[in-house]
Every structure is written in structure tokens, then in C-alpha cells.
N, C-alpha and C positions, 0 to 999 in steps of 0.2 A: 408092455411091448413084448415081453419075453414069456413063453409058451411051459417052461421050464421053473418049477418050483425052486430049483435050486439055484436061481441067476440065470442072467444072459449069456450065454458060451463064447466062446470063440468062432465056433462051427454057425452057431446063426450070426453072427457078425459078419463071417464073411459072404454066408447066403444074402446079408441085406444091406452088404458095402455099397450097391447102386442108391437105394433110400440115403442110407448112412451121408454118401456124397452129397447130398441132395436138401437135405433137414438138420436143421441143426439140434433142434428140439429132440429130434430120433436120439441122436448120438449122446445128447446130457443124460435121456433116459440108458441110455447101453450102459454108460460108466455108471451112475445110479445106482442099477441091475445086476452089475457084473458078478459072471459067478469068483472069478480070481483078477490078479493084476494082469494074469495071461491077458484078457482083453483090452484091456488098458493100452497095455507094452503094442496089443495088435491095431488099437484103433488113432495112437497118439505116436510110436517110434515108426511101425512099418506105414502104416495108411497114411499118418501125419493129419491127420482129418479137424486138430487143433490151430492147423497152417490154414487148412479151407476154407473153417467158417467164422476165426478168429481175428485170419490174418496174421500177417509175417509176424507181428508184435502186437501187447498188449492185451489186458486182463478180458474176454469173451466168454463168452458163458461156457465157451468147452471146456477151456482151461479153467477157469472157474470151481468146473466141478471134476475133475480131478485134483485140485487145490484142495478141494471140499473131499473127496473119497477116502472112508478107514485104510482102501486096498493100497491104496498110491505108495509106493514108495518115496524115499527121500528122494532118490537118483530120477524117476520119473517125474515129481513135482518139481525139481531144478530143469531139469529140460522145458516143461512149461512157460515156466516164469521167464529162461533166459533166450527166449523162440527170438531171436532177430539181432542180439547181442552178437557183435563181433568182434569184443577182446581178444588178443591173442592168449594163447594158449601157455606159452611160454613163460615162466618169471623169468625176468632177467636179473632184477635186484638182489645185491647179496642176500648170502644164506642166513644170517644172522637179521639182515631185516625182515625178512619171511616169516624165522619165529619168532621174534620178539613180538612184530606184530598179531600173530595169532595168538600168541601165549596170553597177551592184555587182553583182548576181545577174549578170551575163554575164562579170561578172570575178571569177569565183567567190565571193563575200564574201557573208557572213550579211546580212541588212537587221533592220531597228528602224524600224517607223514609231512614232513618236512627238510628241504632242502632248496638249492639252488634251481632257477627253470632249466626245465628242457630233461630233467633226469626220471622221468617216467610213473612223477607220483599218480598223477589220477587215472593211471593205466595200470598202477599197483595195487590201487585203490580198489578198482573195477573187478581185479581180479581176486584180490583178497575177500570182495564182498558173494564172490561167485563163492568161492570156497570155502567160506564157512557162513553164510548162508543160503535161504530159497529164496532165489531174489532178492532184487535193489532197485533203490532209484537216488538218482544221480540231481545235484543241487548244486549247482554254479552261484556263488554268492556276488553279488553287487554293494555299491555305495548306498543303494538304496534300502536295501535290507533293512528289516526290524523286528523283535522277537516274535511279534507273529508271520514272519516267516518261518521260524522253527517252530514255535510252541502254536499258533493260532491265534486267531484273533475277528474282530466284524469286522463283516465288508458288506455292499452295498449290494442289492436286489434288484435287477431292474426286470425279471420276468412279470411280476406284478402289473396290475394296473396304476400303481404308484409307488413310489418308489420306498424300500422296504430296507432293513436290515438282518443279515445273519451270519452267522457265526463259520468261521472258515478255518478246518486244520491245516496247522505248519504242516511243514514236511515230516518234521520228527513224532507229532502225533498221527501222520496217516501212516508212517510206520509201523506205530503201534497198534492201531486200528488191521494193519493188516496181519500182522503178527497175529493178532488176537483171533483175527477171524479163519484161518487158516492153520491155528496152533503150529507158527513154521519158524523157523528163527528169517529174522528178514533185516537187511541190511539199508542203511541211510546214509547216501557220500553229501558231505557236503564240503564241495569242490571251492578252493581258492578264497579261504575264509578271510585272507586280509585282504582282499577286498573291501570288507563293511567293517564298521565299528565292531571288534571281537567280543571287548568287555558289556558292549548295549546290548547285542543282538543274543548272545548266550546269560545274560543274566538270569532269567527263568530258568534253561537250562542246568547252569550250575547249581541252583539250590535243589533241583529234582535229582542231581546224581547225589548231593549227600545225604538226601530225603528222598530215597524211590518210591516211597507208599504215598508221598503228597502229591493231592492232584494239582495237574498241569496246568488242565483245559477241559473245559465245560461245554457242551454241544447243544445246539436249542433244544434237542431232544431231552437234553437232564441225563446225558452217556458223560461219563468221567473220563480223563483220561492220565495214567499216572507213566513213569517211565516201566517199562516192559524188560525183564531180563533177556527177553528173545527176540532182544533189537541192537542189532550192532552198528554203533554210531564211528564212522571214519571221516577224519577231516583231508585235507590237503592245504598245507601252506607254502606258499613262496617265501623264499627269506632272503632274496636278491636285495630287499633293504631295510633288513633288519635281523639283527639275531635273537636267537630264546632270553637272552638278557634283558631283551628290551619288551617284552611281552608281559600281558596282564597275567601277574603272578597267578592271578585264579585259575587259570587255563593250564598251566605248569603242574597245578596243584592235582587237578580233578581229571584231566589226562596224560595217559601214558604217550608223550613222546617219541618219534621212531626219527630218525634223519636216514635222507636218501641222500648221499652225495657221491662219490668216488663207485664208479663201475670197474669189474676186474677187465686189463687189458684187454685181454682175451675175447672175454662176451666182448665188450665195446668195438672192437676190433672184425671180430664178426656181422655186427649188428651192421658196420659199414660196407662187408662185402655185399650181403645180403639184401641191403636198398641199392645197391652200385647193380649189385646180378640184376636183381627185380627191374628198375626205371631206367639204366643206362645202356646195357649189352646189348639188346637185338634194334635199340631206336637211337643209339648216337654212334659217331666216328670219335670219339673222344678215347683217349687212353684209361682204361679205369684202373690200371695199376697209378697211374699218376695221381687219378681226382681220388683214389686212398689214400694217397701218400699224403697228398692235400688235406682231406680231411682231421689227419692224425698228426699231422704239423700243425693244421687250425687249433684244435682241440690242446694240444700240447702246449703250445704257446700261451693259449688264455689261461688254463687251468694251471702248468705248472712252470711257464715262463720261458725263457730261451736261455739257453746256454752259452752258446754265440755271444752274446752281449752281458752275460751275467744278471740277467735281471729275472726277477722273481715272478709271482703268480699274479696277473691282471683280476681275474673274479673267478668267481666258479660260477661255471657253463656246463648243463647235461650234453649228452650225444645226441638226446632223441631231434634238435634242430636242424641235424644235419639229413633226417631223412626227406625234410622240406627242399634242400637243394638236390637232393639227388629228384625227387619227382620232378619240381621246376625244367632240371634237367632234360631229361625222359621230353617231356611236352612241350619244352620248347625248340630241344633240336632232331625231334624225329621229321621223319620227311613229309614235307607243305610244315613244319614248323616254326614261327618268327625268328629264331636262329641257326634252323636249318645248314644257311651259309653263313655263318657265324657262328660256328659250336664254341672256342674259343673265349668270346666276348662274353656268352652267356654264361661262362662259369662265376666271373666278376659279379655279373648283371644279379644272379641266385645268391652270391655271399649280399649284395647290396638290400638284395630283396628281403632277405630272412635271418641273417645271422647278426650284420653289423647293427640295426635296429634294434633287435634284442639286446644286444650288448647297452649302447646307449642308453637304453632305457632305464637300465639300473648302474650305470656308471656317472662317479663322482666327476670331477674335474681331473685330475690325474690320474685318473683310467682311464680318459678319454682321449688324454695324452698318449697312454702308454697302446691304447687300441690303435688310432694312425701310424703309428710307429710300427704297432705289428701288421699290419696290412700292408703299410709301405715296403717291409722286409720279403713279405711271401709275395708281394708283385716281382721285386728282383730276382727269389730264388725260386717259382716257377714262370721262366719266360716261354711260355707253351701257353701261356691261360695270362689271359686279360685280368688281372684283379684292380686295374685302377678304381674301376668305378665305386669298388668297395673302402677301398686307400681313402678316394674325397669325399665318398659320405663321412667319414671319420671325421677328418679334416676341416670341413666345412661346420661340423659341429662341436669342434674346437675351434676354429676362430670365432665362432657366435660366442661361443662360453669367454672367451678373453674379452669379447667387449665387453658381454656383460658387467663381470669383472673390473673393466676398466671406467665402468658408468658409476657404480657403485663407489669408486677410488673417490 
């Protein structure tokens, strides 16, 4: 394509921006060609021309061969890979969980971010994988899960004219598969691991971190595949019900644990202005110094109890549920909104919707208690905002739990 012994320029890239636009085949050859990253920087940061032909996200032959180019920088290959990612930018999580977890992943070790919901693990996750490696991909575990979800395993062929078998990488070997192909450090979350059996679904797993040189997984092709130092594996746990105590010692053993729980005031404090500015200011009549006030009495009461009554901490609860009521908010009472003329009711209606379920879900029997009790409390001390409806969801899911209770007698 390029006229120029010494590479494709910048100067004929932009003479042939209108092709460029136009072919995608052009553009793999430009990066190919290139005589510096200058054209790279010009045909993928200013033209974006990996947006064109690639698409907002996902691996395209543009990006491809930029993944693939000597000239690419690191800075240039992460902009590729993370084209459509919309993690925030911000860490919120203490400073010590920051390094802790980067210092394990730099010293080869698995990570576990672990704590209570709602405290911002696979949004820590996302971002810890942005930054210390080129790309990731994200793995929601289920009940169904089995090692070849991670390592691989057959599955079933139906392109054929009858039906066929082959061989299919987990998640953790297209990691390395991509690592490999790419020479890039590349990251693997896998999101909300108690979900599945831990100790089933990682048993392959574990033996490949105290044995990296043994293979994993075998490809019909006869391609090996063993663990990759330049794959950063992040998990995410809930521990809403259960603690590190009660976990397969193996997992304790072969990864570096990280706990997320307690946010400093301050950020947390912030984080609530900032969904209240965002969803509530220009689309409700509501007071948002109040639904603050609200929110950081909610938060306060579960996490560290009330005063007033001398009673102690309900469970640990993140912040991040609370930007679920603030949007609810926002959409339910801006104007032609179903609370429109009921901004009041909906504030109830938002804790009923997202916060009291949560809670329940990982509450014993007297925490279930002690949640009515505290909903009952914040209906009297903000009489501005309906919170009954959050009070009887409570409620109604303690008298079920006393029957039960009472069947059982």
C-alpha cells in the first residue's frame, strides 16, 4: 500500500483517511506498514478508525493488529482492548486495598477481593484489571459452573452434518491463549465465585498455580496450555454468608486475599452527593439534603447500629446500593413520572425496591428482627418520606420466619 520504502507515513495516511474510512483491509495494512507509532496514535486516538471498523467493543481485525504491532505501545494497546469499557475512573477503595492488591498480582498470586455486597468489589476488580493489565474479560460465576468453565473442557458440535465433538477453553485458558498471542499481560475476573462449588470448580486450577509448567488443557489441535505468568487472575467474593473461616482452606492457601469492607466517611459521603446531584437535582422536588441525611442514617444504623437505642451493628452493607435508590429516584418522580405526584411515597417504595431485599437476603432471624425495628425507627424520624412500605416488607418477612419457626416447634 505504501509508496515509501521506509513505512507508511502519517502524511499518506491522511492523504488516504477517505479509503482508510472506507476498508478495513486498507487500515490493518497501514498499521502493518507503519513507519512509527505516530501513525498508529493518528489512525486509532485521533481518527479512531478501530471505533469504524471494529465497532464500539470487541477484538476486529483493527485492533487485532495493533494488539499484533512491534510499534504499539502499552498505552496504545490498552486503549484497544478497553474501546467500550465504562468503568469509572476513580478508585474509591482504601489505599491499602489498592496496594495490597497490586503488590499479589506483581508477585504472581491469585487475588480474592472479598467483602460484604454493595462495597464495590467487581468495579475494583474491573479497575484493578485495567491497570495492571491490556485487557480483560469479566466471568460471572453460577450454580452451574464446572472446571471447564475455568480450565476447558468438550462440548458438543452441531455445525456438522452430525453431531461432533470438541474441545472448548475455559475462561482462564482463553486468557492465556490471549496473553500468549499478543505477548500482553491480560487479566481474568472471575466475578461472584460463591456462587458455584469453589473447591470443584478450581480444583484444576489449584494444582496449575503450584505447578505452572503443568499442562492445563489440551486443544484438538495438540496446542497446550499451561498457566501464563502474564495472566492476572482476580476473583470476587461475597461473604454476606460466610466468613474466610469457613472457606476451602485451599483457596486461603494459593490466593492472596484482599477484604473490601469499611469505605472512609468522607469518599462514602461524597459518593452520596454525587448520585443525589446526578439522578435527583434537575428531575425531583424532593429535599436532597434530607434523602442524604437518609441515606447516611440508613447506612449508619445497619453497619454501625444506633445509638438512640444502644444497639449494635445489623450486617455489613456497601454504599454502592444506595446509588440504586437515588436513580429509581431520578425516573420515578421526574415529570410524566409514576411518582411524579408522589415524590414522598417513592422514597419508601426505592428502599422497598432495593435495599430492604438485599438486606434479607443474607439476614438470619434476628437480623431480621433488628432490620423492622430499624425501618420502623427511620419512618418516625423522617416524617417527610413515606418509609412504611420498606418497615412491612421487613415485617412481613418476620412474621413468615416466626411461623416457620413455629411449625418446626
Amino acid at each position: 500500500m505504501s509508496n515509501s520504502s521506509d513505512g507508511y507515513t502519517v502524511e499518506e495516511a491522511k492523504e488516504n483517511i477517505g479509503i482508510l474510512r472506507r476498508v478495513t483491509e486498507d487500515v490493518v495494512d497501514a498499521i502493518e506498514d507503519a513507519e512509527s507509532e505516530e501513525v498508529l496514535e493518528y489512525l486509532i486516538e485521533e481518527q479512531e478508525l478501530d471505533r469504524l471498523h471494529d465497532g464500539e467493543r470487541g477484538l476486529g481485525q483493527v485492533r487485532r493488529a495493533v494488539l499484533e504491532s512491534p510499534l504499539a505501545s502499552d498505552r496504545l494497546k490498552r486503549l484497544v482492548s478497553l474501546r467500550g469499557d465504562e468503568t469509572p475512573e476513580e478508585i474509591l477503595v482504601p489505599r491499602d486495598v489498592q496496594r495490597n492488591a497490586k503488590v499479589a498480582l506483581e508477585a504472581g498470586k491469585p487475588v480474592v477481593l472479598y467483602g460484604p455486597t454493595g462495597t464495590g468489589k467487581t468495579t475494583f476488580a474491573k479497575q484493578l484489571a485495567r491497570e495492571t493489565s491490556i485487557g480483560y474479560s469479566l466471568n460471572t460465576a453460577t450454580p452451574s459452573w464446572t472446571p471447564s468453565d475455568i480450565i476447558g473442557g468438550v462440548s458438543p458440535d452441531y455445525t456438522g452434518e452430525s453431531l461432533s465433538y470438541r474441545t472448548k477453553l475455559g475462561c482462564v485458558s482463553e486468557a492465556v491463549e490471549r496473553a500468549r498471542a499478543f505477548d500482553v499481560e491480560y487479566g481474568v475476573i472471575l466475578d461472584e465465585i460463591t456462587r458455584a462449588d469453589i473447591s470443584k470448580i478450581f480444583g484444576p486450577l489449584y494444582t496449575a498455580i503450584e505447578n505452572p509448567h503443568q499442562t492445563i488443557f489440551e486443544t484438538d489441535e495438540g496446542k497446550t496450555i499451561e498457566l501464563d505468568e502474564r495472566v492476572n487472575i482476580i476473583c470476587t467474593m461475597n461473604m454476606s454468608d460466610r466468613t474466610v473461616n469457613e472457606l476451602d482452606n485451599a483457596i486461603t492457601r494459593r490466593f492472596a486475599m484482599i477484604e473490601l469492607d469499611e469505605y472512609e466517611e468522607d469518599k462514602r459521603r461524597q459518593l452520596f452527593k454525587d448520585w443525589i446531584t446526578t439522578h435527583l437535582t434537575s428531575e425531583t422536588d424532593l429535599d436532597e439534603n434530607e434523602i442524604l441525611r437518609l441515606f447516611e442514617r440508613d447506612y449508619e444504623g445497619i453497619n454501625h447500629g444506633n445509638e438512640a437505642t444502644s444497639q449494635g451493628a445489623i450486617m455489613r452493607f456497601g454504599p454502592m446500593h444506595y446509588r440504586d435508590v437515588a436513580v429509581f429516584l431520578g425516573v420515578a418522580c421526574r415529570e410524566g413520572g409514576e411518582y411524579e405526584y408522589d415524590q414522598t411515597d417513592a422514597v419508601g417504595q426505592a428502599f422497598r425496591t432495593y435495599i430492604v431485599p438485599r438486606l434479607l437476603n443474607a439476614a438470619a432471624f434476628p437480623q431480621i428482627e433488628r432490620i423492622a425495628e430499624h425501618y420502623r425507627a427511620l419512618n418516625g424520624e423522617f416524617e417527610e418520606f413515606d418509609l412504611s412500605p420498606a418497615a412491612e416488607l421487613a415485617e412481613r418477612e418476620l412474621e413468615q420466619e416466626r411461623r416457620q419457626m413455629g411449625s418446626y416447634e
